[in-house]
N, C-alpha and C positions, 0 to 999 in steps of 0.2 A: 935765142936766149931772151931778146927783147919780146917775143912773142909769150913765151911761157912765162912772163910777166904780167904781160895784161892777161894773160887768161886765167892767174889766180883767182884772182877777186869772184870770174865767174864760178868758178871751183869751189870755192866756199861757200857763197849761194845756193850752191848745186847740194852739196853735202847737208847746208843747213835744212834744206829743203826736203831732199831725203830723212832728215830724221824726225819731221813732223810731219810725214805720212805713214800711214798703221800701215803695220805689216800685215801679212795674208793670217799668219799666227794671231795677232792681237784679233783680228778678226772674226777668227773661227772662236778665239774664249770668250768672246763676248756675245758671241751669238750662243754659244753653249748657255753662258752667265743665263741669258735672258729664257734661252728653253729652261733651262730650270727653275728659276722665277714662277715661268709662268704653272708648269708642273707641279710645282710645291703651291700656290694659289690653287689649283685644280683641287691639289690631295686634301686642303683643308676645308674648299667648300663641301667636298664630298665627305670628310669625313664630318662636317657641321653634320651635312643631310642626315648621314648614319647615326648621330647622336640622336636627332631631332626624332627619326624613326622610332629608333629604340627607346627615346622618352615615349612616344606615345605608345609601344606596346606595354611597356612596363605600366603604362597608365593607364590599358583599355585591360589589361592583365589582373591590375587591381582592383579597377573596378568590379570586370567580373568576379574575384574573389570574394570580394564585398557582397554582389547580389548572392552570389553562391549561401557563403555564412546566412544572409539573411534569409532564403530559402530555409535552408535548413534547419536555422534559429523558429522559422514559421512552421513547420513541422514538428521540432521538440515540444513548441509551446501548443500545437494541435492533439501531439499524443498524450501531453500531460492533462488538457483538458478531458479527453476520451477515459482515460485511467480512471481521473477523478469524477466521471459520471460510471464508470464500472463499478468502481469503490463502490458510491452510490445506490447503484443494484444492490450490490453484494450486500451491501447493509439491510438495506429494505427487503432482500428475499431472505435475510437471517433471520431478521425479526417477525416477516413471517414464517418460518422454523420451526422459530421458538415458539411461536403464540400457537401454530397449527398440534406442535409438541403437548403444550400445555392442552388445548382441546382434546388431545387424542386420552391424553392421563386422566380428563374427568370422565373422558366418556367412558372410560374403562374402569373408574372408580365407581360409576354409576350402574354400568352394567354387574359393578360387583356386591353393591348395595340390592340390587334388584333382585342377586342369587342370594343372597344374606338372606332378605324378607321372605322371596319363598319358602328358604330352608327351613327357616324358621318356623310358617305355617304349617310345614309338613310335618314337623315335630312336632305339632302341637294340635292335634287331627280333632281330640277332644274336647278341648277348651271352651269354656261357653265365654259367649259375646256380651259386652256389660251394653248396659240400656246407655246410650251416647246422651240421651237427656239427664240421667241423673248422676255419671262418673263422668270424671276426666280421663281425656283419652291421654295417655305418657308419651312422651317423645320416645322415639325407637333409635336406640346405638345409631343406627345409619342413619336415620330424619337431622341426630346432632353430629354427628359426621359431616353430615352435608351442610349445615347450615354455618359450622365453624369452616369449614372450606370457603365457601364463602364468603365471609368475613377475612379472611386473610387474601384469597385474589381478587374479588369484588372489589368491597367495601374498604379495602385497606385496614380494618379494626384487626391488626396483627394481634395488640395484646391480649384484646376480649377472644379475638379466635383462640389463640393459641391456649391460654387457658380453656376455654371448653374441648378443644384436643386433649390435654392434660388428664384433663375429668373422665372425655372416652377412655385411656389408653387404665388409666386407674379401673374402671368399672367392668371394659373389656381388653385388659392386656391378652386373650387369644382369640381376638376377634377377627376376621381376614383382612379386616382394615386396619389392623393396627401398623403394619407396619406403613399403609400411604397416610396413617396419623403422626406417625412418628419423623416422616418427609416432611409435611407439613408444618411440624412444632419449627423445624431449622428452615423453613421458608420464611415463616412468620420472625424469628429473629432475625433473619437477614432483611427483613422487612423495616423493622427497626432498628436496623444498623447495629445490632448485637453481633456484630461478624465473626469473634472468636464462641459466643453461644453457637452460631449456625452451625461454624464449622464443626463443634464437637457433636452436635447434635446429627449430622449429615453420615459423620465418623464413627455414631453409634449405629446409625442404620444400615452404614457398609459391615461393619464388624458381627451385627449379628443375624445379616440378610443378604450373606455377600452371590445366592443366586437370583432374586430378587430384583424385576425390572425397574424395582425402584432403587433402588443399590447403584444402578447404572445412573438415574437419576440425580441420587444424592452427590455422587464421587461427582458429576458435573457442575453441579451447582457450589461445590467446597470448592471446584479448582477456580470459578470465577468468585466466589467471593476471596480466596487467597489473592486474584487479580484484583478487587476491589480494593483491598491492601496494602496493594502494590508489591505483593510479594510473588514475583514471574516467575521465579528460581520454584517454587513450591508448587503452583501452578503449572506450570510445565509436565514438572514429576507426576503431577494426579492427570490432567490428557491424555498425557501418554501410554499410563497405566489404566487406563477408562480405555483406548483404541484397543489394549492388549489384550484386557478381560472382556470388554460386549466389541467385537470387533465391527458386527453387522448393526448394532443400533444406533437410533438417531441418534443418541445423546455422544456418540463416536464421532459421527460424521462434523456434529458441532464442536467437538473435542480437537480433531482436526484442522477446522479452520480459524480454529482461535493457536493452536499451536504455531499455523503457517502465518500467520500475522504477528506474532511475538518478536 
């Protein structure tokens, strides 16, 4: 009894002792505690890294999109320049067209002057010749034909021209030129900007010459002075009606390309 006295004291010692040393348990959770730690440090620097990646693709992503657009932005602004030097052409080979048009029309005004003058001599097998020194020689239909033609595409003098057309068409209204005088009277006002004179005037020479390669002429020239206007709706109507009636002549093909441009 006396001994299990003094060996208390050691007994309590012993117990106190025991409960300030970790268990195999506290142990193992703290060694877990710390693998996890370190696990969860791992997953965040990895998942920094994966952010930091996927910043820079989304950023080499962009950029390429960027050079991409601007590629492409240097190519619209290439085709647009290419267009606007076609345009270009197209203008410059209308206008030549039109002026090769107009050449082709005198020269076939003048071959018709040339049949006019011979016919004429042939009709007239008898005639005696006046002495050139002492009469004056007359201007012949076609010499004033041609010289008010002139004055209207040349010289610009629409009104003097077109007045002496007047005077032909008065002296010879069944002359073979009457009717490219009666074109020319509505060229000359659309010359001076008489644009509702051209048009009725253009309007007379379809109506009463509607087989007449100059017919084909006129109706082209009313549908761009209705263009001069600015009347497109009217314009339109008469092109298309020009492509339907002379489908093979120039004045079509010009008919055409003022329609695809409207």
């Amino acid at each position: 009894m006396i001994i299990c006295k003094r060996l208390l004291p050691i007994l309590a010692l012993v117990a106190l002792l025991a409960g300030c040393i970790p268990t195999q348990r506290q142990l193992t959770m703290e060694r877990d505690l710390e693998e996890m730690k370190r696990r969860l440090a791992a997953s965040e620097r990895a998942l920094a890294s994966q952010q930091s990646r996927r910043g820079d693709e989304t950023s080499n992503r962009l950029e390429a999109l960027s050079r991409r657009q601007a590629e492409l932005q240097a190519s619209l602004d290439a085709l647009r320049l290419e267009q606007q030097a076609l345009n270009g052409r197209l203008a410059d080979l209308s206008q030549a067209d039109n002026e090769l048009r107009d050449e082709l029309s005198l020269v076939r005004d003048d071959l018709g002057l040339k049949i006019s003058a011979i016919e004429d001599q042939l009709s007239k097998p008898d005639a005696k010749k006046q002495n050139p020194s002492t009469a004056p020689v007359a201007e012949s239909p076609e010499d004033l034909y041609r010289r008010a033609v002139a004055m209207i595409r040349s010289e610009k003098r629409y009104a003097e021209g077109r007045d002496l057309l007047q005077r032909f068409l008065q002296q010879q209204p069944q002359h073979s030129l009457s009717i490219n005088a009666s074109y020319w009277v509505g060229e000359a006002y659309y010359g001076e900007k008489k644009y509702e004179n051209a048009i009725l005037q253009f309007q007379d020479v379809i109506d009463k010459n509607s087989d007449h390669p100059k017919a084909a002429a006129a109706q082209l020239k009313q549908g761009i002075t209705f263009q001069t206007l600015g009347d497109n709706q009217s314009a339109k109507a008469i092109f298309s009606k020009l492509v339907e009636t002379f489908p093979l002549s120039a004045e079509a093909k010009e008919a055409k390309r003022r329609l695809a441009a409207m």
